[in-house]
C-alpha positions in Angstrom: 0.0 0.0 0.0 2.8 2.0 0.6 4.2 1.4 -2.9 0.9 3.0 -4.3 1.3 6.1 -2.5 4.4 6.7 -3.8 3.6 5.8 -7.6 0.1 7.8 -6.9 2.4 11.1 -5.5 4.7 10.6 -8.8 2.2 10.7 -10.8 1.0 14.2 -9.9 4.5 15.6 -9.4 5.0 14.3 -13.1 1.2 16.0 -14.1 2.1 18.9 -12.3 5.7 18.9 -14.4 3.8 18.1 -17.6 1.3 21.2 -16.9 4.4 23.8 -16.6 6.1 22.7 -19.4 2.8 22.8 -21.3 2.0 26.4 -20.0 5.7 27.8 -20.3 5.7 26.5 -24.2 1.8 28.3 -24.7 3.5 31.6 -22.9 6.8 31.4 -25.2 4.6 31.5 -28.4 2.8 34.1 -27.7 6.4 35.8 -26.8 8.4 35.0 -29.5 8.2 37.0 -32.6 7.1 34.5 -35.6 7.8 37.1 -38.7 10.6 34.3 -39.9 7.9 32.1 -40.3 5.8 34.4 -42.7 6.3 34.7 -46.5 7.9 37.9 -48.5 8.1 39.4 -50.9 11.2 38.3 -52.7 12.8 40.2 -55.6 15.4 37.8 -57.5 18.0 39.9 -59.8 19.9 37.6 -62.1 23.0 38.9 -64.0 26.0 37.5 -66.0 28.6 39.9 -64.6 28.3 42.0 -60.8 29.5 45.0 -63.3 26.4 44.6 -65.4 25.0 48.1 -66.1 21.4 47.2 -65.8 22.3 45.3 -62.8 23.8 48.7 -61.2 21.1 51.0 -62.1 18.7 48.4 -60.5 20.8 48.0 -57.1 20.8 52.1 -57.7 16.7 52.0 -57.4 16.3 49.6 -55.0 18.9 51.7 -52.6 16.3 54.3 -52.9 13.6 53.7 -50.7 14.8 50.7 -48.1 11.5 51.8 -45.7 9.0 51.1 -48.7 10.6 47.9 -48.7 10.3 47.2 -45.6 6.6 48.2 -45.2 5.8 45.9 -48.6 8.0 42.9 -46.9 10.0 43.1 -49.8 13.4 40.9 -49.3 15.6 41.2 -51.8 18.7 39.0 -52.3 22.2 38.9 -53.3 22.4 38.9 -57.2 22.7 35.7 -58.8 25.5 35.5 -61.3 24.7 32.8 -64.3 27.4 32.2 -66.9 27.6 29.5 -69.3 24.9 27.2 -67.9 27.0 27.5 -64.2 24.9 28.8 -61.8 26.7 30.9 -58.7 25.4 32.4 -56.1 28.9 35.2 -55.2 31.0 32.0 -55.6 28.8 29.1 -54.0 27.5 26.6 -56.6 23.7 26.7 -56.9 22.0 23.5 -57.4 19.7 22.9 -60.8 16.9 25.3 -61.0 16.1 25.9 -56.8 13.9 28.6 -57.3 9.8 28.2 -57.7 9.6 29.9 -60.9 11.1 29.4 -64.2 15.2 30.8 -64.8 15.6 33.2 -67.0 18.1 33.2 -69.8 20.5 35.1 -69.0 23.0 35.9 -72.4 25.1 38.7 -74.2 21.0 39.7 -75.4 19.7 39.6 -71.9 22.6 39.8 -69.5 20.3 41.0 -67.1 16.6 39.8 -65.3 14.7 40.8 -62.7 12.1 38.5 -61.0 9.3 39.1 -58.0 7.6 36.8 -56.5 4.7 37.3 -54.3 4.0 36.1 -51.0 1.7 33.1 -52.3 5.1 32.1 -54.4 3.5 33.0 -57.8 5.9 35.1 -60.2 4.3 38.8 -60.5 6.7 40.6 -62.4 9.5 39.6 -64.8 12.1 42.1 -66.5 14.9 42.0 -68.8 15.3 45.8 -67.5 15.6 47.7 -64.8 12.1 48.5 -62.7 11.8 51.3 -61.0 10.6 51.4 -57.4 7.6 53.1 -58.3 6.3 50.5 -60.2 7.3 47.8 -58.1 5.8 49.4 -55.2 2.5 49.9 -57.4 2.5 46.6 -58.7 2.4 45.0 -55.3 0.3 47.3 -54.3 -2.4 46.4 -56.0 -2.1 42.7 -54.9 -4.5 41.4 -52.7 -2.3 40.9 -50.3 -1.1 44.0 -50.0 -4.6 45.7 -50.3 -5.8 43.7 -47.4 -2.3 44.5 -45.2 -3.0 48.1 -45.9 -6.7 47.7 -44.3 -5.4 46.4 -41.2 -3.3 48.7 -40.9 -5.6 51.4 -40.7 
């Protein structure tokens, strides 16, 4: 009988244990920031050479208006140098085709290509030239997305 009481007085140590951990993982959640979970808006540039002109003036506009950016969860990333079917990434091999959208061919004729994708991970906006941020930021303003971030922002 003895034995019981002590399995019995385990068990709702344990319970008691279990409950904590249960309620310190609920209050974490609501604690920790979870923006790295959500999806952006990610702005591809592709380029045969980091001295591309069009690749410049682009990097130019985009330097332009970083709180837009920010505000439209824009990310943009490094740009993606493709030469002769070799895909690098500022030196690091890329594997075949990564991205959710189709690559663009990048040669002497288009040496340059610039590629949004919205938060859903649909292509919005392809461009063999350099975009402005005007229209970028109209173009994804106009997404549904956006239009219903703007409302609960208000």
């Amino acid at each position: 009988m003895r034995m019981g009481k002590f399995i019995r007085k385990t068990e709702r140590i344990s319970f008691f244990k279990f409950f904590n951990l249960i309620l310190f993982i609920l209050t974490a959640a609501t604690i920790i920031p979870q923006e790295s979970n959500t999806p952006k808006r990610t702005l591809y540039l592709f380029t045969l050479s980091k001295n591309e002109p069009r690749l410049l003036a682009q990097l130019k506009f985009l330097s332009s208006d970083l709180e837009g950016q920010t505000e439209r969860d824009m990310e943009i990333l490094n740009p993606i140098i493709l030469m002769d079917q070799k895909r690098e990434k500022i030196g690091v091999e890329i594997p075949e085709n990564p991205y959710p959208f189709r690559l663009p061919i990048i040669n002497i004729r288009n040496p340059f290509c610039l590629i949004l994708i919205g938060k859903d991970g649909h292509e919005k906006l392809r461009s063999y030239e350099p975009v402005s941020l005007k229209k970028i930021f109209q173009l994804i303003d106009q997404m549904p997305m956006r239009q219903e971030e703007m409302k609960a922002q208000d």
